[in-house]
C-alpha positions as YAML, in Angstrom:
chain: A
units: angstrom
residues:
- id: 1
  name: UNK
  ca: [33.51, -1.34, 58.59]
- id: 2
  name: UNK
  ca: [30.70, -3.04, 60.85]
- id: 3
  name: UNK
  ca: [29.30, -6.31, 59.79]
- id: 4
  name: UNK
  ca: [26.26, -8.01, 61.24]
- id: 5
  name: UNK
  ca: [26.09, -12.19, 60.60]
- id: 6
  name: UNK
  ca: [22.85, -13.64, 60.09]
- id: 7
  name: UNK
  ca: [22.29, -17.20, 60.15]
- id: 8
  name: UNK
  ca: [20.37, -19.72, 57.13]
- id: 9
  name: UNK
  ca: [16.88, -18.31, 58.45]
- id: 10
  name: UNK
  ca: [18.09, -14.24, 58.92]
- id: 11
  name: UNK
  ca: [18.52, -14.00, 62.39]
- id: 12
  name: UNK
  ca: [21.12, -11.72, 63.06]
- id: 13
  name: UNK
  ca: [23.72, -14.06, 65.28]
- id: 14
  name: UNK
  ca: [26.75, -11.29, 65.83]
- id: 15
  name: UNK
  ca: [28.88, -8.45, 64.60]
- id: 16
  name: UNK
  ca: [31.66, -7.27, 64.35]
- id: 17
  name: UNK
  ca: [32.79, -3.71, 64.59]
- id: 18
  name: UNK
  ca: [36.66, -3.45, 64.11]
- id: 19
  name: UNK
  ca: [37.45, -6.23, 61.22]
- id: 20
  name: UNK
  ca: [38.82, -8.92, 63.65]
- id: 21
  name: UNK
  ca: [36.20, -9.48, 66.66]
- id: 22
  name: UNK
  ca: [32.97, -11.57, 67.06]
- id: 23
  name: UNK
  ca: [30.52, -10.73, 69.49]
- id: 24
  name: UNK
  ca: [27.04, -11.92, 69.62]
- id: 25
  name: UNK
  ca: [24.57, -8.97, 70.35]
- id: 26
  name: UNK
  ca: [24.00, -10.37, 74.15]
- id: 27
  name: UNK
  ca: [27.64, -8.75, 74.00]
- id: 28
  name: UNK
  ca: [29.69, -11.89, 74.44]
- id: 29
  name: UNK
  ca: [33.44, -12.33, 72.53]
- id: 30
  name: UNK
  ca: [32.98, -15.68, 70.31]
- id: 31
  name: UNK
  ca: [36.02, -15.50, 68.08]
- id: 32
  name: UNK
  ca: [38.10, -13.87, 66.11]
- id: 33
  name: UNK
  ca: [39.39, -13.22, 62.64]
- id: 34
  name: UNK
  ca: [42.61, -13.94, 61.34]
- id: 35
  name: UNK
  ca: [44.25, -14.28, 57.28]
- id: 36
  name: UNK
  ca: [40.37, -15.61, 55.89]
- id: 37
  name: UNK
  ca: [40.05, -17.87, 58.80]
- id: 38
  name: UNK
  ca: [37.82, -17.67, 61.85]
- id: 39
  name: UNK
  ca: [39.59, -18.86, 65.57]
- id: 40
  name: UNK
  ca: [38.17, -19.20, 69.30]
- id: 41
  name: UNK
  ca: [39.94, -17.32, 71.61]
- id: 42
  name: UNK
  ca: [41.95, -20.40, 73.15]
- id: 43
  name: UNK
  ca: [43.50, -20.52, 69.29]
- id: 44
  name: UNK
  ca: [41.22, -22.97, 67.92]
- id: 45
  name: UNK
  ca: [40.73, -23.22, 63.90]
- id: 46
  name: UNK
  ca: [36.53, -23.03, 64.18]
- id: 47
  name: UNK
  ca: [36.39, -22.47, 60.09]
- id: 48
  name: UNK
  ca: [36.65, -19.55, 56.99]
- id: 49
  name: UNK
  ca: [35.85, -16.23, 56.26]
- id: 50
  name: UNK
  ca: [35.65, -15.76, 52.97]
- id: 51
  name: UNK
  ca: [33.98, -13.44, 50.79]
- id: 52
  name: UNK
  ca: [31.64, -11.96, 53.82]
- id: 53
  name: UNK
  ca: [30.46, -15.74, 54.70]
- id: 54
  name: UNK
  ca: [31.52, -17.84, 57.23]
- id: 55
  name: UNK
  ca: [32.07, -21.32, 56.04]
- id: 56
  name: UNK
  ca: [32.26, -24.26, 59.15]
- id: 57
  name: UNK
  ca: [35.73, -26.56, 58.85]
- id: 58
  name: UNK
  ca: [34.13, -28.35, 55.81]
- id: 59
  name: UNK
  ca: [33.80, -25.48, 53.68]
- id: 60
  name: UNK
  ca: [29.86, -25.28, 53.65]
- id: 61
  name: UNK
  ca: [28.34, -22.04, 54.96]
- id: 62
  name: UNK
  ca: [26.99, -20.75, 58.48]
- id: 63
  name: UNK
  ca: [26.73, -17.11, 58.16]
- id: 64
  name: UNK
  ca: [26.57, -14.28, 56.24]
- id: 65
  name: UNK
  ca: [27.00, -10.64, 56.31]
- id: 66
  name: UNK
  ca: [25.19, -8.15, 54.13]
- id: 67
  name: UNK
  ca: [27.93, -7.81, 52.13]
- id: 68
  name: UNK
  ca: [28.31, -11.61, 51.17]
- id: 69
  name: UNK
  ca: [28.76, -12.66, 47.71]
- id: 70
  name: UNK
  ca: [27.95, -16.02, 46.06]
- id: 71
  name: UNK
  ca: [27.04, -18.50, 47.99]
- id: 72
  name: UNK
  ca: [23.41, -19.95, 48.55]
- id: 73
  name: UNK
  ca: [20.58, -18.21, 48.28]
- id: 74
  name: UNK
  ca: [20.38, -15.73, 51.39]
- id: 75
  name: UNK
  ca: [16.71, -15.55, 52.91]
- id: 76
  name: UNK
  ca: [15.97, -12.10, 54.08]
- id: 77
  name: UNK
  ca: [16.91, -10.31, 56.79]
- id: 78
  name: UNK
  ca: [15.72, -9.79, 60.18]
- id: 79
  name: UNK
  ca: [15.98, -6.79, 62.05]
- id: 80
  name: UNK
  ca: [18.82, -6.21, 64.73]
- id: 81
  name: UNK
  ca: [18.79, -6.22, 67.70]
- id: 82
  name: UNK
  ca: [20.22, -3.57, 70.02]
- id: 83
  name: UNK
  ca: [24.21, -3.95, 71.03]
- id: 84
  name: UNK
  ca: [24.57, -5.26, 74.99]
- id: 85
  name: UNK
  ca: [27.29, -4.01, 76.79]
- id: 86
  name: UNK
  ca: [30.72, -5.82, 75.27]
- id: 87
  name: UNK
  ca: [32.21, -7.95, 77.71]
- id: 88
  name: UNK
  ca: [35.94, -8.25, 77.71]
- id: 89
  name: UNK
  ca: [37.70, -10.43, 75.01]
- id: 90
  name: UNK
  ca: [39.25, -13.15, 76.43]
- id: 91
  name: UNK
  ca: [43.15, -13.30, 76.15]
- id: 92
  name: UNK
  ca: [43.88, -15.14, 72.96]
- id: 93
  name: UNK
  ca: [45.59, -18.67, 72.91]
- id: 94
  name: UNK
  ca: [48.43, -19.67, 70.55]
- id: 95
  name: UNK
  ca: [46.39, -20.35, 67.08]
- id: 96
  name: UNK
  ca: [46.43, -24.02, 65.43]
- id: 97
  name: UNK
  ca: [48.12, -24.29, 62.89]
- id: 98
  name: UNK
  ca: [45.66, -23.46, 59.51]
- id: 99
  name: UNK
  ca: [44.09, -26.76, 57.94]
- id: 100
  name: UNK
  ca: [44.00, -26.85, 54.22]
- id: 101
  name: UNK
  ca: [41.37, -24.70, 52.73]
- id: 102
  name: UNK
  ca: [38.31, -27.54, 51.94]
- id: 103
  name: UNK
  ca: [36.40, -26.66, 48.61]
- id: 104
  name: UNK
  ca: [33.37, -24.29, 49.15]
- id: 105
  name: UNK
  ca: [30.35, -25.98, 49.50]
- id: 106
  name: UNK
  ca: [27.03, -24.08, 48.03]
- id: 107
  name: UNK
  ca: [24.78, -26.12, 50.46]
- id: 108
  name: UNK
  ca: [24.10, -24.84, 53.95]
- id: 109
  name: UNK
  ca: [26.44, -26.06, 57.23]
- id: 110
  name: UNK
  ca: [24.20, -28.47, 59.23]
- id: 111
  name: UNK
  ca: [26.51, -27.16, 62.13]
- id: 112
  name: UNK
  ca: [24.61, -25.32, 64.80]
- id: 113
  name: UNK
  ca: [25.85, -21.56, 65.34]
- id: 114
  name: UNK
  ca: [25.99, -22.42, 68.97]
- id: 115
  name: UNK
  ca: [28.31, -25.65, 68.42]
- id: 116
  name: UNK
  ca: [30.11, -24.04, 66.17]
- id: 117
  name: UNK
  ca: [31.39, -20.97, 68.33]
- id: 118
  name: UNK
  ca: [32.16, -23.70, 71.18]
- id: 119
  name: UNK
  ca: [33.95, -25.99, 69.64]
- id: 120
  name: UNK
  ca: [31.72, -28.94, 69.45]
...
């Protein structure tokens, strides 16, 4: 099943085709899926997935797919873009080890999408 993330304002941010990997629509690998819990490729715990959102380390949310459920109120939908060209995935890192699950927040991250893929 294919889902497309969109961020708090709709704008579709990137998909992901085969139930494990992130790629933003320029066609760059950004992370992975793993057990409800979203990881860089160096292994890096970035947040949750959960219910077709994806919540940032604190538990609030960043994104959501068209098939999320609860959370905040969604805004609608902008169209998406076309797919780039995939780049290869990076090889993937030994994964930290899984914080404790933080309570789900029903207020938006105040986490940019960007800093959130990198690390910051």
């Amino acid at each position: 099943m294919e889902f497309t993330f969109y961020d708090r304002n709709g704008r579709p941010y990137c998909y992901c085709q085969d139930e494990e990997h992130l790629y933003t629509f320029g066609g760059q690998p950004v992370a992975y899926l793993h057990d409800e819990s979203v990881y860089s490729f160096s292994g890096r715990h970035l947040g949750w997935f959960l219910n077709g959102w994806i919540y940032d380390s604190s538990g609030h949310p960043l994104l959501f797919s068209e098939h999320a459920t609860g959370g905040p109120g969604k805004p609608g939908r902008a169209g998406r873009p076309g797919k780039a060209g995939r780049a290869g995935r990076p090889g993937k890192g030994g994964r930290a080890g899984r914080p404790g699950r933080p309570g789900l927040s029903g207020s938006w991250s105040t986490v940019t999408v960007e800093s959130f893929f990198s690390g910051i």
